[in-house]
C-alpha positions in Angstrom: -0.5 -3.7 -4.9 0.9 -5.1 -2.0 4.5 -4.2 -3.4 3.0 -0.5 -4.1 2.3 -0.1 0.0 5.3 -1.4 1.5 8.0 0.8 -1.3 5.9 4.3 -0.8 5.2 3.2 2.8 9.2 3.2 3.4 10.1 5.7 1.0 7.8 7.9 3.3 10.0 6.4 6.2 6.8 5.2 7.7 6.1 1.9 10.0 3.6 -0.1 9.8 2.6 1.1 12.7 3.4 4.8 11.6 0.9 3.9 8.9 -2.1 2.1 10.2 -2.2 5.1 13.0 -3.0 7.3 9.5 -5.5 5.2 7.6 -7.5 3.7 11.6 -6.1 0.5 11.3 -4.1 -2.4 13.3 -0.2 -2.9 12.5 -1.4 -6.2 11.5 -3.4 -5.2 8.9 -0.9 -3.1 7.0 1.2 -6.3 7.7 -1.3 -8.1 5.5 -1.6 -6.1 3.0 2.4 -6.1 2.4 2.3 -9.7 2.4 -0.9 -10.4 0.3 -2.9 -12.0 2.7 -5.9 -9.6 2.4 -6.7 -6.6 0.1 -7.3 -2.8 1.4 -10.5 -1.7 1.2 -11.5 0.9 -1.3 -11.7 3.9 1.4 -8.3 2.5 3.0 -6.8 2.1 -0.2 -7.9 5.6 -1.2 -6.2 6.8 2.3 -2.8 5.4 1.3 -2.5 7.0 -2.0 -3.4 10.5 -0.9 -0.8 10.0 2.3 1.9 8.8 -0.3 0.7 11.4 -2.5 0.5 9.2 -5.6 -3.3 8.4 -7.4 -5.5 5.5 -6.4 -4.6 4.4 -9.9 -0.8 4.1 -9.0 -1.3 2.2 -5.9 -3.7 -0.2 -7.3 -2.3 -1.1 -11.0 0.5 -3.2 -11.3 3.0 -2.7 -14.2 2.5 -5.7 -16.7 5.5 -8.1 -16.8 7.3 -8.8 -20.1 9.1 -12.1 -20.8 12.6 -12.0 -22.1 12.2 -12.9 -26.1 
């Protein structure tokens, strides 16, 4: 997920700070979230996908990797 935020964040052309201001949160915390340190919380998680206009499913599922045969 944490890849999920920071792409639709800047394809938005959003900061962190641009962001956090949206969802009532610290720059810090968005910072977190990009880098894994800590996981949104269901209603902030639910705030990001409706401002990047995507499903929660979207943000929150990550595409499943395939190893090279």
């Amino acid at each position: 997920m944490q890849a999920e935020i920071k792409n639709h964040r800047r394809r938005l052309g959003l900061t962190q700070e641009g962001l956090a201001a949206q969802i009532g949160c610290d720059r810090s915390t968005i910072a977190c979230y990009e880098n894994g340190y800590i996981s949104p919380s269901l209603n902030a998680a639910k705030k990001m996908a409706k401002i990047f206009g995507i499903s929660l499913d979207e943000l929150t599922v990550e595409e499943p990797t395939h190893a090279n045969p």
